[in-house]
C-alpha positions, 0 to 999 in steps of 0.5 A, a space after each residue: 311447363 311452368 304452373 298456370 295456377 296461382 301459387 301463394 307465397 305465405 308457406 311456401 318456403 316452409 314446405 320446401 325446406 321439408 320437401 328437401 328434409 324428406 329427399 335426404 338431403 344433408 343439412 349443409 345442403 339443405 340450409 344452403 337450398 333454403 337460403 337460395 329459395 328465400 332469396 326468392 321469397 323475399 324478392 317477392 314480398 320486397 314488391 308486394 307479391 302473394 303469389 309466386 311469380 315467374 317473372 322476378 325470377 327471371 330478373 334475378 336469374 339475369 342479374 347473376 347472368 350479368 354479374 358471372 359474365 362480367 368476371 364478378 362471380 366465380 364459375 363453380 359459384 355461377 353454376 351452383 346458384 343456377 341449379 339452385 335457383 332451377 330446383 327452387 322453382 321446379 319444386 313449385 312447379 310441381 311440388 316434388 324435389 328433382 335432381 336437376 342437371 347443370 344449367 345449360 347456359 345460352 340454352 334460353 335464347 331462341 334462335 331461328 330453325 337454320 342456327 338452332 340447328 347448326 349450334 346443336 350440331 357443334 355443340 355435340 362435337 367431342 368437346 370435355 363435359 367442363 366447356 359445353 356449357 360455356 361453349 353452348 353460351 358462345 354460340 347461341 349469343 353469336 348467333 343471337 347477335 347476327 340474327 340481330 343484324 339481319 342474318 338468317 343463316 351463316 352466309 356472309 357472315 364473314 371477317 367484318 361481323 366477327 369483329 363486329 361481335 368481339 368489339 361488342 363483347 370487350 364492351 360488356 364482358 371481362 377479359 377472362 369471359 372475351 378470352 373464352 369467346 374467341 377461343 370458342 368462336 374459333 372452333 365454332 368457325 372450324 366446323 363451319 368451314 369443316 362442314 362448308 358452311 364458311 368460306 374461311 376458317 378465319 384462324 389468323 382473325 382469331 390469333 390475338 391474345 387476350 390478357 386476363 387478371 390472375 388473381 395471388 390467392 393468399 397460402 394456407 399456413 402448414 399450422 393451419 393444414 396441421 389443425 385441419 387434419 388433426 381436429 378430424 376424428 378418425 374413429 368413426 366412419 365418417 371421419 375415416 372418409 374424410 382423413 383420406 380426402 384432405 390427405 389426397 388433397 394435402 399431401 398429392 394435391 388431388 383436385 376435389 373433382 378427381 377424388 370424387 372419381 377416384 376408383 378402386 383399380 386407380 390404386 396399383 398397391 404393389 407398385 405404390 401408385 395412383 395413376 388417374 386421367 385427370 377431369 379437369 384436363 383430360 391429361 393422365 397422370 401417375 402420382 406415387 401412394 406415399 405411406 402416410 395417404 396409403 395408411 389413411 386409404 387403406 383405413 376408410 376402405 378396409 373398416 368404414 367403407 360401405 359395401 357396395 357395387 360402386 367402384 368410386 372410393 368414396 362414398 355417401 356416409 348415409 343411406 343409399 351408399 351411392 358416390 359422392 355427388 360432385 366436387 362440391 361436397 369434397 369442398 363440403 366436406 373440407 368446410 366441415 373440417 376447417 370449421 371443427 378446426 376453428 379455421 374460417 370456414 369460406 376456405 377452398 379445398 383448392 387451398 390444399 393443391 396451392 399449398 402443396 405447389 407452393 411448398 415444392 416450389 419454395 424447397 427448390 423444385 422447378 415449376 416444370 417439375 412441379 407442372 408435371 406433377 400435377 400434370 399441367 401441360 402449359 406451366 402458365 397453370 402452375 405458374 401462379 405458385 411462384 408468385 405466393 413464393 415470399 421469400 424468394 421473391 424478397 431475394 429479387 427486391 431492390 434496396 431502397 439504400 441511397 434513395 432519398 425523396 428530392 429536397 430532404 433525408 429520406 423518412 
């Protein structure tokens, strides 16, 4: 429950930064909370305002809502910027440092009782912890929408209104954000029809597909890779930890959300395997322990890792030697590398994994291959590798022999 009391804004930012000091939060962590939370401040003080203030809040929130949902902003960024902005403003409601759970999107909207009910009964359904948020978003703002156009309940809220409703989206959204809102319509209307709440699951409404942008992000050089790792000092603690890491990421494309729930039983050791269900995708997959990441495994856990009750592999460096808490401070983690090696530090530990696909697929190996490795089912994931394949792609280009601009010899 937000404060009644006036909060003045002079200091307040001071305060947070050594509340967050205090929490044991690292300095990389720290820096970027502080720079949130002055974002804020500086809105404030932009209109005048010595006392904190709900309200500009709230406006900001909704310009990154607008900006996330019209395909400006990455999702993993979208979130993180939430959480930011939600502990920001928990700690002036309360004057404590919470450690607050991802943003539940659409969460916000107030719905009548009848619709509130039937989404909190979907949203439970068995759906992977990545896509409830996105999924709760979709049906608060359909609900929301039909709410608008007179519906207190889901009867008759047919063919007509689904249309109605995509057609309003394709006008604000961005393809990738129109492609989630009919995938996740169309579960929602087979629990509605599971549950006889809708006289047709609508499943042909729902068949058309949506082309979405796929960005070619350029590849990291193997120079590149090769600093990286060489500019890590492996004689101490941290460094161990980290050496394993970005070998997990460099030499069998882990994803950062796998690593940080990488266990020690993951690890079959004699028959020289990691076998893992994959977070992302829910799929398992068996990757074989080549010696150079065995090596680098076994030093972290036999000389730097802290004993501890955690089956997690990896571990906080400082105390209280906990697992590693999130994907985010693997990308951390790689940012810190990347700049001890001199390399830009806005790179993506995804970099690894693209480089990696990329290489096997340029030394020969099919994407199907490839696909499996990685354990993607629909290679339409592994696909884009092909696309950062320069010199293959050269052997497809037409020669510009014999063309000549109309009127005169070519330039």
């Amino acid at each position: 429950m937000p404060s009644k009391v006036k909060i003045p804004i002079e200091g307040l930012l001071e305060s947070y930064e050594t509340a967050l000091a205090r929490t044991g939060y690292s300095i990389t962590t720290k820096l970027l909370l502080v720079k949130r939370a002055e974002l804020m401040i500086r809105r404030h003080l932009n209109v005048g305002l010595e006392y904190f203030d709900q309200a500009v809040v709230n406006l900001y929130t909704s310009e990154i809502d607008d900006k996330y949902f019209k395909g400006n902003m990455q999702k993993k960024h979208y979130e993180r910027t939430k959480r930011e902005i939600d502990r920001f403003v928990s700690y002036v409601n309360t004057g404590e440092i919470s450690s607050l759970p991802s943003t539940l999107r659409g969460v916000r909207q107030r719905l009548t009782p009848q619709f509130e009910r039937i989404a909190e009964e979907f949203i439970a359904g068995d759906f992977h912890p990545n896509t409830r948020c996105d999924i709760r978003w979709v049906t608060y703002k359909y609900f929301a929408w039909l709410e608008e156009q007179g519906f207190f309940d889901i009867a008759g809220a047919g063919a007509i209104y689904i249309q109605k409703f995509l057609l309003s989206c394709s006008e604000k959204y961005a393809p990738s954000t129109i492609h989630d809102v009919r995938l996740y319509l169309r579960k929602l209307y087979a629990f509605l029809y599971a549950t006889e709440r809708a006289e047709d699951n609508y499943s042909a409404l729902f068949s058309f597909s949506v082309n979405r942008e796929k960005k070619v992000f350029p590849v990291l050089p193997k120079s590149d890779i090769a600093k990286l790792l060489d500019a890590i000092d492996r004689s101490t603690v941290r460094g161990k930890r980290d050496y394993a890491i970005m070998m997990l990421g460099t030499v069998l494309g882990l994803r950062a959300c796998d690593i940080v729930a990488l266990k020690l039983t993951d690890i079959d050791w004699l028959r020289g395997e990691i076998r893992i269900t994959q977070s992302k995708t829910a799929n398992p997959v068996s990757l074989p322990l080549t010696q150079d990441v065995g090596e680098a495994l076994k030093d972290y856990i036999l000389n730097a890792r802290p004993s501890t009750a955690d089956h997690e592999i990896f571990l906080r460096i400082n105390a209280p030697h906990t697992k590693l808490a999130s994907a985010v401070t693997v990308g951390e983690v790689y940012r810190d590398c990347c700049v001890a090696a001199g390399l830009p530090a806005n790179k993506r530990f995804h970099n690894l994994r693209r480089a990696l696909g990329t290489s096997m697929v340029t030394n020969g190996v099919s994407v199907y291959d490839v696909a499996q490795v990685f354990g993607d089912k629909n290679i339409n994931s592994t696909k884009p590798y092909l696309a950062t394949d320069v010199e293959h792609l050269k052997m497809c280009a037409l020669s510009f022999e014999g063309i000549a601009p109309a009127g005169g010899d070519p330039q």
